[in-house]
C-alpha positions as CSV (number, residue, x, y, z in Angstrom):
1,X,25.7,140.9,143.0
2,X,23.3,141.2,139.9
3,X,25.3,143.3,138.2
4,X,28.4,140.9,138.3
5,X,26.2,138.2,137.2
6,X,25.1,139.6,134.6
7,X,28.2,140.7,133.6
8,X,29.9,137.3,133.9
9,X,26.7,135.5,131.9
10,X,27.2,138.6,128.9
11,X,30.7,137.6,128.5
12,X,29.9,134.0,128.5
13,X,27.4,134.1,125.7
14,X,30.2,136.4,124.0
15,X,32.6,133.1,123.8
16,X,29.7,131.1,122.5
17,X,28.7,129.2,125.6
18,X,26.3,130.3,128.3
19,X,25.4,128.9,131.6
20,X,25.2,125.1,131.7
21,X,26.6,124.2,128.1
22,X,30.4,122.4,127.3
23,X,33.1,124.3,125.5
24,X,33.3,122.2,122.0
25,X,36.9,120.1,121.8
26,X,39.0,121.5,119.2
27,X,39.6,119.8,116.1
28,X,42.2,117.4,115.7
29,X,45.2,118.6,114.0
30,X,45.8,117.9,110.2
31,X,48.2,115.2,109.0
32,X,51.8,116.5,108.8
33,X,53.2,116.0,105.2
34,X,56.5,113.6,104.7
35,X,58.4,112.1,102.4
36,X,59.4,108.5,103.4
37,X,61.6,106.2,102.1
38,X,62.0,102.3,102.5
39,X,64.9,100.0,104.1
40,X,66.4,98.6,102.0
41,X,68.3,95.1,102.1
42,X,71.5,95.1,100.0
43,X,75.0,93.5,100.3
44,X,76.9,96.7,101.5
45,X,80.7,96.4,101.5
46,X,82.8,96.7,105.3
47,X,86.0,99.1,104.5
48,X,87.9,101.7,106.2
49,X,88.2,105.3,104.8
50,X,92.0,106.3,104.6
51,X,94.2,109.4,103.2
52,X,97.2,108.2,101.6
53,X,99.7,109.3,98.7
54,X,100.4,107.3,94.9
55,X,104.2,106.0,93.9
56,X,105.6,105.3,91.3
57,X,106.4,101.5,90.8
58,X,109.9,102.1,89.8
59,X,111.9,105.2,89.6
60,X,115.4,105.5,87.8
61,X,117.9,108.2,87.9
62,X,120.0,107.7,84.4
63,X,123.4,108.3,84.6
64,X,126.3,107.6,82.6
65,X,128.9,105.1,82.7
66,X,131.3,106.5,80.4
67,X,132.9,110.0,80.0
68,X,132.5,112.1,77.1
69,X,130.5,114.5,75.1
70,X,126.8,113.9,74.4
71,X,126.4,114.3,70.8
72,X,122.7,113.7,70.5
73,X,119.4,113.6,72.8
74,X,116.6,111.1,71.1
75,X,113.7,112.0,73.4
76,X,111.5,114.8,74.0
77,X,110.7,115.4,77.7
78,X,107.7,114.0,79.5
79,X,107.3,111.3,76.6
80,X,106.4,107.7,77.0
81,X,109.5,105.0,76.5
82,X,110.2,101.8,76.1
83,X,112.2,99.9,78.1
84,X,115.8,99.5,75.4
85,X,114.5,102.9,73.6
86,X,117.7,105.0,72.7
87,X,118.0,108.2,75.0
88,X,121.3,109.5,74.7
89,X,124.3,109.3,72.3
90,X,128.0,109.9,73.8
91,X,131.0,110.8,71.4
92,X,132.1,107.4,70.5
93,X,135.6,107.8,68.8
94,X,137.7,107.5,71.7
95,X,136.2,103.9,72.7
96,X,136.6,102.8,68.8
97,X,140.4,103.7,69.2
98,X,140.5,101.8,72.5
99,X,138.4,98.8,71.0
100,X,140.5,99.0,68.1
101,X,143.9,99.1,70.1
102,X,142.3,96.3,72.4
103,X,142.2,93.9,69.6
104,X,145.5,94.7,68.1
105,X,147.4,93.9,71.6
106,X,145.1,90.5,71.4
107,X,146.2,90.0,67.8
108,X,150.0,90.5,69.0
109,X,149.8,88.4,72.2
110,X,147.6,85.4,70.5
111,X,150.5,85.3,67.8
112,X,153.3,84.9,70.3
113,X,151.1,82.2,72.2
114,X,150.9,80.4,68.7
115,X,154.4,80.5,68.1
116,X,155.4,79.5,71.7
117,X,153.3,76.3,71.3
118,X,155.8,75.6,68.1
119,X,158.7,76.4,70.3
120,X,157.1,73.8,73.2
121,X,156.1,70.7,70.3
122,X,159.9,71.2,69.1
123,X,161.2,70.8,72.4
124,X,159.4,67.5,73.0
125,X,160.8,66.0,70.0
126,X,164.3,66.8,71.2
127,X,163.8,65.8,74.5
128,X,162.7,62.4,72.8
129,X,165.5,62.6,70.9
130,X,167.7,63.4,74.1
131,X,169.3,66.4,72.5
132,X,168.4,68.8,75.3
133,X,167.0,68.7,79.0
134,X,164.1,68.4,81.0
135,X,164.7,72.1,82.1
136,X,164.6,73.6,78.1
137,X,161.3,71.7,77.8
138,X,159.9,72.6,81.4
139,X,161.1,76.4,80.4
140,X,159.0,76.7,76.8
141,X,155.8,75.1,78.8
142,X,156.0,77.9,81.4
143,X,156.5,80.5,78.9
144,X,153.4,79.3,77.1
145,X,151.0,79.5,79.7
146,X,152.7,83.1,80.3
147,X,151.6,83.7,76.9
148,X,148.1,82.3,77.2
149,X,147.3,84.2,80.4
150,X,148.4,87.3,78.8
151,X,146.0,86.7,76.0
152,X,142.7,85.8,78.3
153,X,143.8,89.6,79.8
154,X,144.0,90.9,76.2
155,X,140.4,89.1,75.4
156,X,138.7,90.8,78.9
157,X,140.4,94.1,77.7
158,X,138.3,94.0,74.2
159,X,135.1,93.0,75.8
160,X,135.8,96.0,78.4
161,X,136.1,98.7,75.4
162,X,133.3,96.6,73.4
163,X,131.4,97.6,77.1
164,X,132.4,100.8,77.2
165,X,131.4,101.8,73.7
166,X,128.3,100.1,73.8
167,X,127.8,102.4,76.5
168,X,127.8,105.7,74.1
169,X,124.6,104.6,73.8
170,X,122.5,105.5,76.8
171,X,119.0,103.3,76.8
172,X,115.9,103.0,78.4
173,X,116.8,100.9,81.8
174,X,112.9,100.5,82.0
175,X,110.0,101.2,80.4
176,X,107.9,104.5,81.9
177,X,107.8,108.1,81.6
178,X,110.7,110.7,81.2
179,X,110.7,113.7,83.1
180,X,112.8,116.7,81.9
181,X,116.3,116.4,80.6
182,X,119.3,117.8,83.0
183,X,121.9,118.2,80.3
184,X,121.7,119.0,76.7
185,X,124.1,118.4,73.9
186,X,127.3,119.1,74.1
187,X,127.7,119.1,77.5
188,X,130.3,116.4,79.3
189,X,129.4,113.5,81.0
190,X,131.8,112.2,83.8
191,X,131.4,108.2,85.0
192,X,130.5,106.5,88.2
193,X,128.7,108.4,89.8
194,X,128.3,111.7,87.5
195,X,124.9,113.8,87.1
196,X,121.7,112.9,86.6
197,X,120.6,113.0,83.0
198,X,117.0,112.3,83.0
199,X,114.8,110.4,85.3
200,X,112.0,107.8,84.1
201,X,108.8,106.9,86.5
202,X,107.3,103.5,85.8
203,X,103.1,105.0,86.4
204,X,101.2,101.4,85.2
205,X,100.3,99.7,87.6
206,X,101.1,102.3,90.5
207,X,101.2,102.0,94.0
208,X,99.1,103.3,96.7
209,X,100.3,104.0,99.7
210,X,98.4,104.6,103.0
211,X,98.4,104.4,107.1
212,X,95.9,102.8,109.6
213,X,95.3,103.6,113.2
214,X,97.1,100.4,115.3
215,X,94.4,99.4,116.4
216,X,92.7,98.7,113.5
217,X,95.8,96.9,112.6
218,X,94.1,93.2,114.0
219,X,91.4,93.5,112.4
220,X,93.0,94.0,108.6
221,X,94.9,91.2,109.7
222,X,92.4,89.0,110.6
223,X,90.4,89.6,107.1
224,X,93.6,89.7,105.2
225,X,94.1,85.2,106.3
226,X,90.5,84.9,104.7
227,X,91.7,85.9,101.0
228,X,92.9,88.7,98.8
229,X,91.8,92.7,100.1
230,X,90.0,94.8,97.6
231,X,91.3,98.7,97.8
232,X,89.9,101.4,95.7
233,X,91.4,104.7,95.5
234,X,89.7,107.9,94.7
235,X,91.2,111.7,94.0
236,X,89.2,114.8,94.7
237,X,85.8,114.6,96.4
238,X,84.3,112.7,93.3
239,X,84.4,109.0,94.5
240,X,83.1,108.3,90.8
241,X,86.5,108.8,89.7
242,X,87.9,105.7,91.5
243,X,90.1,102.6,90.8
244,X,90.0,99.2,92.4
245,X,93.1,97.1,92.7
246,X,94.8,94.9,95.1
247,X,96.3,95.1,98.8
248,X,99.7,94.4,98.7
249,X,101.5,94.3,102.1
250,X,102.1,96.4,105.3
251,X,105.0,97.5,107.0
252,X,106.9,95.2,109.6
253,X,106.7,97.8,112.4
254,X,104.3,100.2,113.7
255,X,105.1,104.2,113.7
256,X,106.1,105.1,117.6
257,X,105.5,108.7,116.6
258,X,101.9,108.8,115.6
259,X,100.7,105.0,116.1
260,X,99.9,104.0,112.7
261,X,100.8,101.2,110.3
262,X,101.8,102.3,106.5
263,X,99.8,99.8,104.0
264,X,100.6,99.5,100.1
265,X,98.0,98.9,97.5
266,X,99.0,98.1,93.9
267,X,96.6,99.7,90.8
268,X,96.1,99.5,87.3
269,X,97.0,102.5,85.9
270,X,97.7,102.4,81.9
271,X,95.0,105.3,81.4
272,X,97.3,107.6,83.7
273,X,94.4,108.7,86.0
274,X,96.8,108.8,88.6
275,X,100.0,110.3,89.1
276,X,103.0,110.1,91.2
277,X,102.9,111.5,94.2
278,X,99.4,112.5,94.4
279,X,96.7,112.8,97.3
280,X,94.0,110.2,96.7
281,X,91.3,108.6,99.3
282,X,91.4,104.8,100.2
283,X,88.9,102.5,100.7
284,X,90.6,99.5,102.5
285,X,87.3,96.7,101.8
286,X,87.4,94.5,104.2
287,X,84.6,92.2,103.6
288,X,80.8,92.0,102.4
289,X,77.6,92.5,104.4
290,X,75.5,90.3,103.1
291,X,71.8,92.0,103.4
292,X,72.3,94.7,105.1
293,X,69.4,96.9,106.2
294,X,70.0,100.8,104.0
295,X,68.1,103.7,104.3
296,X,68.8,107.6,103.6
297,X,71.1,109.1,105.5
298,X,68.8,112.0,105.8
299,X,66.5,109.5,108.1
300,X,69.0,109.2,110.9
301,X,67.9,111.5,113.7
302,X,70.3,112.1,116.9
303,X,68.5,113.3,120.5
304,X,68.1,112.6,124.1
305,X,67.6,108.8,123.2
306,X,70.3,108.2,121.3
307,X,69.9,107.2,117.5
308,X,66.7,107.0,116.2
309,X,64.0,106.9,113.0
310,X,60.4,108.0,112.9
311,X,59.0,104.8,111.1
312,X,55.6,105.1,109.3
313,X,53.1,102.2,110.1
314,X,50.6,101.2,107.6
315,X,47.7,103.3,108.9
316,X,50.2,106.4,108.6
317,X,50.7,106.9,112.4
318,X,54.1,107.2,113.0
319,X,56.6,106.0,115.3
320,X,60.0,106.5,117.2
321,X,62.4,103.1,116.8
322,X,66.1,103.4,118.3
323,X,68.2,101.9,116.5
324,X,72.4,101.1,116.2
325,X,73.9,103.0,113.1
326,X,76.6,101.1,110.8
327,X,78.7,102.6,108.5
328,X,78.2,104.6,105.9
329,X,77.2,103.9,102.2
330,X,77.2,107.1,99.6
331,X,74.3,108.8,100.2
332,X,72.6,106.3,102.9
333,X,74.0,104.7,106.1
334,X,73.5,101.0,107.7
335,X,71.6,100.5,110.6
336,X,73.3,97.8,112.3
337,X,69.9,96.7,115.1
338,X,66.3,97.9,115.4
339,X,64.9,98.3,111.5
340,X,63.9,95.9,108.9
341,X,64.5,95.8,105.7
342,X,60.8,96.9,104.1
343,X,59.6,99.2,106.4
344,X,59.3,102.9,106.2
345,X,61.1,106.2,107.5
346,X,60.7,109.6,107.8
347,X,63.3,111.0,105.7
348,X,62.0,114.8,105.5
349,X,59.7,116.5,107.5
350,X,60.5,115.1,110.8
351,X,60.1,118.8,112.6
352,X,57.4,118.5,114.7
353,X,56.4,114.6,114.7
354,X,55.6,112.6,117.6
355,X,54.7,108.9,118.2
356,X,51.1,108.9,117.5
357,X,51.2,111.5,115.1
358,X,49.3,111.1,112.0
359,X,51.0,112.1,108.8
360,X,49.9,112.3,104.6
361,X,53.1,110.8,103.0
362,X,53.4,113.3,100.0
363,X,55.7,110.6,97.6
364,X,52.9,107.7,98.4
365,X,53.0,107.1,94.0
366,X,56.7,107.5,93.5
367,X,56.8,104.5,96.7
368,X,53.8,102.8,94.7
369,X,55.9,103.0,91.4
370,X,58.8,101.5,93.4
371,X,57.0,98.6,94.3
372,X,55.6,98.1,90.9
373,X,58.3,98.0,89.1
374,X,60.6,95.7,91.7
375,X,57.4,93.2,91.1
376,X,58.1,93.2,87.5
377,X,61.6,92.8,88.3
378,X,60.8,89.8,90.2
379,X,58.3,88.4,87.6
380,X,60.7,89.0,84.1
381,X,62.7,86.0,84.7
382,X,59.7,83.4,85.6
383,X,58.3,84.7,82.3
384,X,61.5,84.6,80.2
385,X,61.4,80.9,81.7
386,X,58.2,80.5,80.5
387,X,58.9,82.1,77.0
388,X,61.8,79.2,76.2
């Protein structure tokens, strides 16, 4: 028994404690470093996040409405027109014949009229004069409206080949852009309904055209009877590269086939930045959020609990708060319930933490600098004030 005590008394003295003395408590553990960042209070805007497609405003197939040869092509393709600009020229000599002969059967015809109203004033006097009957004078009356009838035809006839060779001329129906020609010169044109010789796309402004779920259908109805919808469209993954314009209207009936509602935005567009038929993300904005609580998205933390932060009290102890996420903004998201604006959250270096956990915040200055500078913020225009 000696021998095991002093065995067990050697050993204790080797751990630095011996019969009748307390192990020491080990130190406490060092702060964890963090970055933080504050909430923020900002008016935030309430949207929904759509794919959708651009169309043109107008499209036009050009066609022509007479037959004949195209003698000349005044564009180059892809150019920008104006509406009345000169596209095409068709072979006008065989509507100058029939304009020509048009007016010549008018000439004839309004000659005959003028003689028949001669032949009609002669036969009132002699009926005045009883030399001859009712029925000669009721005869030269009926050929003269004959006559006059026969020239209003002749007069439609010349405005019809007037039509026709004004037609030789192909213009612009609207103003746009022109795609590539179909024909070239020399070819032969056939009228209605012949080939398509170009086609023009009206780009500015340009319509944007998208779907929502039905059931979100209410509530763009809803904020659509308090005033006018913002939409901004984006191409790419760059949301930089965006363009706001107006909501125009949605469709009367809902899709059986996938449940969704197609919506049409109209956007300014004379720079070109977007192009028919293109792929291009829309923001539907509903409404403001007037002071909405921000922070990083980065703070947002998912477990057991649900959604939570690790907020950072003033004496650098930190804390778990559950809170209600919102949507979305950039780089940070809302939180809806359980922050304020002006407190702060762990945004890195949340491995490890704890409530009660002490931590050194390693971007204490850049927060300081923040503050400073939002107080001279604050203070510029009561000094400007001052100054007048």
């Amino acid at each position: 028994m000696r021998i095991v005590c002093s065995l067990a008394l050697a050993v204790l003295a080797a751990l630095g404690t011996g019969c009748g003395r307390t192990a020491a408590a080990p130190p406490p553990p060092a702060p964890r470093p963090v970055n933080v960042a504050r909430a923020e209070a900002r008016d935030v805007p309430l949207y929904f996040d759509e794919i959708g497609n651009t169309t043109a405003v107008e499209t036009v197939n050009v066609q022509a409405q007479v037959a004949g040869q195209i003698t000349e092509i005044h564009f180059a393709d892809g150019a920008d027109i104006k509406q009345g600009d000169l596209l095409f020229s068709i072979d006008p000599r065989p509507y100058e014949a029939s304009l020509a002969k048009a007016r010549a059967t008018l000439a004839q015809d309004q000659a005959k009229a003028q003689f028949q109203r001669i032949q009609v004033r002669r036969a009132e006097d002699l009926r005045d004069k009883k030399v001859n009957s009712t029925q000669d004078l009721d005869q030269a009356r009926s050929t003269l409206l004959e006559l006059e009838a026969v020239v209003k035809s002749d007069e439609a006839s010349v405005r019809t080949a007037e039509l026709n060779l004004e037609y030789c001329q192909i213009r612009a129906p609207i103003e746009g852009r022109l795609g590539k020609r179909l024909v070239d010169r020399g070819n032969i044109t056939s009228s209605p309904g012949g080939a398509v010789l170009v086609s023009i796309t009206r780009q500015n402004p340009i319509y944007a055209d998208f779907t929502v779920a039905e059931d979100k259908l209410s509530m763009v109805r809803e904020y659509l009877g308090r005033g006018a919808l913002t939409v901004e469209a984006a191409f790419g993954g760059d949301r930089t590269k965006k363009r706001a314009g107006q909501f125009m209207f949605f469709d009367n009936a809902i899709s059986a086939g996938n449940g969704t509602v197609r919506l049409r935005a109209v956007l300014p567009n004379d720079d070109r930045m977007f192009w028919p038929g293109q792929f291009v993300n829309v923001r539907l904005v509903l409404d403001t959020l007037k002071g909405a609580v921000i922070v990083p998205l980065a703070a947002m933390q998912t477990g057991q609990i649900g959604n939570f932060v690790f907020i950072v009290k003033p004496d650098n102890v930190v804390d778990i708060r559950r809170v209600k996420p919102g949507q979305r903004q950039g780089e940070g998201i809302v939180i809806s319930e359980g922050l304020k604006a002006g407190e702060n959250v762990v945004v890195t270096g949340q491995l490890f933490l704890a409530p009660g956990a002490k931590v050194n915040v390693a971007n204490a200055e850049e927060l300081k600098k923040q503050d400073q500078g939002a107080a001279v913020a604050e203070d510029k225009p009561a000094e400007d004030k001052k100054a007048m």
